[in-house]
Structures are given as structure tokens and as C-alpha cells.
N, C-alpha and C positions, 0 to 999 in steps of 0.2 A: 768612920772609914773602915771598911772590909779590908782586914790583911790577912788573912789565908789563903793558900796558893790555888786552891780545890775549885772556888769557884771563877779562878779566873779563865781569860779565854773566852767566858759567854760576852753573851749583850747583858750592861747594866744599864740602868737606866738612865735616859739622859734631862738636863736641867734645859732652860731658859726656852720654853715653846707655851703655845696656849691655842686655844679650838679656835674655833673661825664659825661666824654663823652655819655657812653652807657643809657642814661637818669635816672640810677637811683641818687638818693641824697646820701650824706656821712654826717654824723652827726662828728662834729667836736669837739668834747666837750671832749668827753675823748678817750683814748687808745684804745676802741674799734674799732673804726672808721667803726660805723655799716654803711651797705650802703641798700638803703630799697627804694623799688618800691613801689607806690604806695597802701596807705593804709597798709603799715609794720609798724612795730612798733621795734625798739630797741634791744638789749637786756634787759635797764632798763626798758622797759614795757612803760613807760610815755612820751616819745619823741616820736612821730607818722609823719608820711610822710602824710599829707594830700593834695590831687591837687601837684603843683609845689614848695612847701615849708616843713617847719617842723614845729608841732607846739607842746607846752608842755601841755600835758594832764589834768595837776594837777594844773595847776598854779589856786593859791586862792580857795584850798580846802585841807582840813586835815584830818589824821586819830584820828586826838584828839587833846588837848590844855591844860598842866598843868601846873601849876609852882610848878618847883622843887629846892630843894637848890642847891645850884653851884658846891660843891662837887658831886654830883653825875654824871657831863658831863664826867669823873672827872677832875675839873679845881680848884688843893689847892693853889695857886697862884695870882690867880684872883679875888678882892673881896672876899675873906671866909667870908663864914656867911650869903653870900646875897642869894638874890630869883631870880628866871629866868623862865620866861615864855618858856614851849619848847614845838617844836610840830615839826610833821613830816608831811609824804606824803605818798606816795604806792611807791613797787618796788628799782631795787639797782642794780646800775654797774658791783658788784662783782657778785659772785656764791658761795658765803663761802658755805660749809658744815657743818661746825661747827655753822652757824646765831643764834643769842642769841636773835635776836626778827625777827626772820623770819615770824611769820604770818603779820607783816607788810611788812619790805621789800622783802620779797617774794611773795605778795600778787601781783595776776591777778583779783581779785574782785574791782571795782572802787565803787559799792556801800560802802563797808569798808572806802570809805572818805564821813566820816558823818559832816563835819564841814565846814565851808565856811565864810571867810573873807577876804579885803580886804588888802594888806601891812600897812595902815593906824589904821585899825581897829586893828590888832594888837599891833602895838604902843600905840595907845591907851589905850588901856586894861592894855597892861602892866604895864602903869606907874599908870593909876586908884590903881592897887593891891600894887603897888612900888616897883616893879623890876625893879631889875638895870640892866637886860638885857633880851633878846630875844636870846633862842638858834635853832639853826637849828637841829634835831637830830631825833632818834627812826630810820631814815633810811638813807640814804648817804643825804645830801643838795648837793651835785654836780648835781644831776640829775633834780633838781628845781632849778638851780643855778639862774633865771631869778624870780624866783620865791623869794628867800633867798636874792638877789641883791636888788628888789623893795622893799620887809621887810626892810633890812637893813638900806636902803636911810630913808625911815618911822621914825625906832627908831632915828637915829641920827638928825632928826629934832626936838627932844623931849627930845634930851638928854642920850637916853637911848644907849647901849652896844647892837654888835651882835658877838653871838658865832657860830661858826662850829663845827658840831661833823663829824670828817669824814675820810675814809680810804685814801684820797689824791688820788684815781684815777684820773688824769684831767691833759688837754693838757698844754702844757706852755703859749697861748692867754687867754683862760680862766682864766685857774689860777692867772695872774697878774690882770684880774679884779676881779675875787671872794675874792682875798684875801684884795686885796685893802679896799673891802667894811669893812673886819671882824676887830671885836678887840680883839680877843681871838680865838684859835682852839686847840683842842684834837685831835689828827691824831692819829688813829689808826693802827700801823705798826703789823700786823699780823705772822709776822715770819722775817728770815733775811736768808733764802734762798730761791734761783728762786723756787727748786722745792717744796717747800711747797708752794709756792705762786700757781703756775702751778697746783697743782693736789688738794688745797682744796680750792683754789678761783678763779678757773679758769683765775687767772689776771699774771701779770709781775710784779716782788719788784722794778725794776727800777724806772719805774714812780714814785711811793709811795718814795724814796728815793731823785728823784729829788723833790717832794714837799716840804719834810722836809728840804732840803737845801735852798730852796729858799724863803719859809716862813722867816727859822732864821737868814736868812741873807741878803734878797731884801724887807722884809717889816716891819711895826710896827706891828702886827700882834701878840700875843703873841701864844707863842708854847709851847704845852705839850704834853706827848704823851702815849698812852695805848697799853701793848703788854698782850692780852689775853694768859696764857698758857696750853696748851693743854697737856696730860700726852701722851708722848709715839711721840709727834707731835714735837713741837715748844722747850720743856723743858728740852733739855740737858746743862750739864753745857760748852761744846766749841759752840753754838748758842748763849745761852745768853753773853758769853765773848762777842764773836767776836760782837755782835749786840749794848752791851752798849761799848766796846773800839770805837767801830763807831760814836755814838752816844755823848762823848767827846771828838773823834779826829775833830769832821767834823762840828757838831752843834752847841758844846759847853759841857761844864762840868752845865751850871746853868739852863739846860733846864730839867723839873722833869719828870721823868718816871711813872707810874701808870704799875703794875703788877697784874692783876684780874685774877680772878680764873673762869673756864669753868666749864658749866653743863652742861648734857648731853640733847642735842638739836637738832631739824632737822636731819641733816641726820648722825648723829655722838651721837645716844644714847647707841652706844653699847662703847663708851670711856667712863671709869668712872670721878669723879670730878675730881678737881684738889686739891691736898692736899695741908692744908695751908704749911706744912713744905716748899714743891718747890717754894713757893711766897717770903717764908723768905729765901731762899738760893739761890734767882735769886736777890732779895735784896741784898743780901750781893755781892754779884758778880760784881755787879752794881757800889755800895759803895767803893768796891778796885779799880775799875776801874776808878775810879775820880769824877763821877757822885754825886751832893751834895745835889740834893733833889730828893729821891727814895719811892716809896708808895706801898703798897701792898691795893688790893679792892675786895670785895664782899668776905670779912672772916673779925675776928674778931680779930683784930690786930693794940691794944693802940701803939705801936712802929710803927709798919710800917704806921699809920692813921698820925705823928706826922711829924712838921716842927721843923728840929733841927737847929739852927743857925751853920755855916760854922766856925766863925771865932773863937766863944768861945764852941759850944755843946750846948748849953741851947733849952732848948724847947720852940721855938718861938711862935707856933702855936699846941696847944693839942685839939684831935679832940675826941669824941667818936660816931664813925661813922660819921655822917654828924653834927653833933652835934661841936661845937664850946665849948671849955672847958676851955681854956686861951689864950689870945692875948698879947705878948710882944712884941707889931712892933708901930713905930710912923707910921701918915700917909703915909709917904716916905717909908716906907717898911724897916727901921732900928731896928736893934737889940737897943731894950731897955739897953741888960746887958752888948753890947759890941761896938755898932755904926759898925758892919756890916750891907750892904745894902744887905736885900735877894732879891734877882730876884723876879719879878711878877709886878704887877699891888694893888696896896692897898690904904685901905681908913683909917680914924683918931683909928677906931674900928671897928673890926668883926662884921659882922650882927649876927642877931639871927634871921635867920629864924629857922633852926635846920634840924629837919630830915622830915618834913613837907611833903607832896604831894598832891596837892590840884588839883583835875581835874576842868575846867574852860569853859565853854562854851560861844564861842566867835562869832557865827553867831547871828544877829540880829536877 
């Protein structure tokens, strides 16, 4: 792993491609399986064919660096309470129309990565602030996966946690090394049919479905998952059945859902929000369907923000927003009032960071 700060910022080179008879190259990474002559570039914009190889554009460079609380990847599961160094890169695998930070990942501007560190440097930094983890996010980490692999290796020499925030587009070689690296990811499952996949993310739900199987059940890796709902798109009530009955046939019943609500963005301002009622009624849909830890995000909702214990009801974990309002978990993640074990990852007590966002500049 290169950790000096000197050489970052260039292109280094990138993994998972191989030739093609007719001389062009095939990029191996994800379901694209873009194939690019000489001096092409991708669909995600940052993988370029340079000479006889491929290299990542981005690697050791950022569209920015903050630490935000842990709830907001949203990861209620994982440490609550803590702080997490997150930052992204340019560009994105998919084509959502709906992108909710599209002037990042849709971003053709490289000047837009104003930041530049090394995997080290960022470990670094981190633990100086004391965050108990490093997330990858703001735009897919598969497309810096070489990028978010060298971070990773960094924090875990320091102690510290790497998160994924990402849609699971990625091939099955990849994926069993990216995930290997991670201690946590939020997989963004954007709908639960082909043709909504097909015509607002130009991508396939297959892939994105073998991720999620293979996360919750070939790795440590903790899993959670976010389905943004669209009004008129994603938000009927036979979608939401059939995608959380899925989601505790196939996954599990202990893996938490995250329900956010859309605004009108990119190329889908003429859909209006999403009303909080459809968050609470894809909640509940969820909740019959077996599923034991269900969240509602980006609305104002003490119930749907809350960790309810399984075995007795109690309010294990009370949030307001990101904010930490009561902790009833020993460090093993047990119900104080009943000695159920809730699923996730937890420490002795909640952090308090709160609802904090502190932008951080990380180049020397």
C-alpha cells in the first residue's frame, strides 16, 4: 500500500480488467463491463484506459472530508452515537435520475476534487478527531474500490472501522474483496423491480440483490439497507410487500431497513416529495412482514428514528434525529429490560457526537 502523500492525487493503477481479442480493454469491476480503447473512459467517468492498462483517476483525491454522526450513512446498528470521517470522490456506476447528490456523482469536473490524501492520512486524521470509523460515501466506493481497499487496510492498522455506503453494483471477484475489507455497509436497494431499475438507473436489480445475499451471508460485514421512496415510482404497497417479504425470506428478519424520503432532484424535479404518511406505511408493511428493525429518514419521526427491542417492545435505542436520547443496550448489544441480543455491532454506551457535521480538511 503507497502511504505518502506526494504521489497522491495522480492516476494509479487500477485492478480487475483484462484485453479483449479486438485490442480494446474490458473493465472488470462491475456489470457494466465497459470495454474502452484507448484514452476512454467508463461509464463511471474515473476508470480510464490509459496505453495498455487501466488506471483509477481519483485515487487519493476527494470531493471533500467531514465527520458526520453514524446515523446519517444511515447505519442505527453500528456504534450509535459515534463519529465517522466520510468522504467521497467524482462520478457513479449507476445513471439514477432520481441522484440526491448528483452534482458529485455525476460530476465530469475533476477540478471538483479539491482534497488530496493519502490512505494513511486519512486514518490518521481520523482517529486524531476520534472517530471510530472511516466511511466511503457521497458517491458509489465501488468505482474507487482500489481507492476505499488501501483506506481500509490504513484504518484497521489504527484500530479504526471502514463503512460502505453503496448501491452493490460489483462483479462477484470484486465484491469478495471489497467486502472482505468493510466492517459495516448500507446498500442502497433502489426499487425491487427490473424495470424500475432499467429505466431510472439504467443498471439491473439482479446484481444489487446478489450483493445483498452475499454480504449477509459470506461475510462479517454488517448489513443494512436503504430504499429511497419515490411517489408514483418505487411506493406502492405490492413493491414494498414483495421487496421486505424478500428481504426476511432470503436475508434475514434482523437485518434493519432505512425508509428515506425523496426530493425533487436531477432529473426528476417535476416528482413531488415524498410524504411522510408513505414512510410510515411502508413501515408498517415491513413490520408485518417479519422485519424487526425498520426506520424511517430525512422526516421527522420519534417512532420511526427508534430501536424497539424484539423480545419485550421497550425502546432500546431513542434517537431525535441523529441525536442519541436513551441507551438501554449493555455492550454486547442486550436488552437491559429483557436480555435480548439486538443485532448490530455496539459498545459499553452511545456516543454523543449528536447531529454534528464538521467539514475537515485533510491535505497537508
Amino acid at each position: 500500500m503507497n502511504t505518502g502523500d506526494a504521489s497522491f492525487g495522480l492516476a494509479q493503477p487500477a485492478r480487475w480488467w483484462h484485453r479483449l481479442d479486438d485490442g480494446r480493454i474490458q473493465c472488470d469491476l462491475c456489470p457494466r463491463d465497459c470495454r474502452l480503447h484507448e484514452g476512454q473512459r467508463g461509464l463511471c467517468f474515473v476508470r480510464q484506459r490509459r496505453g495498455d492498462a487501466m488506471v483509477l483517476t481519483t485515487h487519493g483525491r476527494s470531493s471533500g472530508f467531514c465527520i458526520d454522526p453514524i446515523e446519517k450513512k444511515p447505519l442505527h446498528h453500528f456504534y450509535p452515537g459515534s463519529s465517522v470521517l466520510s468522504f467521497g470522490t467524482a462520478g457513479c456506476n449507476l445513471a439514477c435520475k432520481f441522484c440526491q447528490n448528483w452534482d458529485i456523482s455525476k460530476s465530469r469536473e475533476m477540478d471538483r476534487l479539491m482534497d488530496a490524501a493519502s490512505p494513511a492520512r486519512i486514518a490518521q486524521v481520523a482517529q486524531a478527531y476520534g472517530c471510530r470509523s472511516v466511511a466511503f460515501t457521497y458517491n458509489d466506493p465501488v468505482i474507487f474500490a482500489e481507492y476505499a481497499l488501501d483506506t481500509a487496510a490504513a484504518c484497521r492498522e489504527l484500530g479504526l472501522k471502514a463503512v460502505a455506503v453503496t448501491a452493490g453494483y460489483i462483479h462477484a471477484q470484486p465484491r469478495r474483496e471489497f467486502f472482505a475489507a468493510m466492517d459495516a455497509a448500507n446498500v442502497d436497494l433502489k426499487g425491487f423491480t427490473e424495470d424500475f431499475y432499467f429505466r431510472l438507473t439504467g443498471a439491473h436489480l439482479a446484481p444489487v440483490l446478489e450483493t445483498l445475499e452475499y454480504i449477509a451471508h459470506e461475510t462479517d460485514c454488517w448489513l443494512e439497507i436503504t430504499t429511497l421512496l419515490i411517489p408514483g415510482h418505487n411506493d406502492g404497497d405490492a413493491e414494498i410487500d414483495a421487496m421486505t417479504r424478500w428481504i426476511a425470506q432470503t436475508l434475514g428478519t434482523e437485518v434493519p431497513l432505512h425508509f428515506t424520503a425523496f426530493h425533487p432532484d436531477y432529473k426528476m424535479r417535476d416528482v413531488p416529495p415524498t410524504p411522510p404518511a408513505t414512510l410510515m406505511r411502508a413501515r408498517r408493511i415491513a413490520l408485518a412482514n417479519g422485519l424487526r428493525y425498520v426506520y424511517t429518514g430525512n422526516v421527522r419521526d420519534p417512532e420511526g428514528g427508534t430501536t424497539f427491542c424484539p423480545g419485550c417492545a421497550a425502546a432500546v435505542i431513542r434517537r431525535d434525529g441523529y441525536r442519541i436520547l436513551d441507551y438501554a443496550l449493555s455492550e454486547a448489544g442486550v436488552c437491559r429490560h429483557c436480555g435480548y441480543a439486538i443485532a448490530g455491532r455496539f459498545g459499553p454506551t452511545a456516543g454523543a457526537f449528536g447531529s454534528r457535521r464538521i467539514p475537515v480538511r485533510i491535505a497537508a
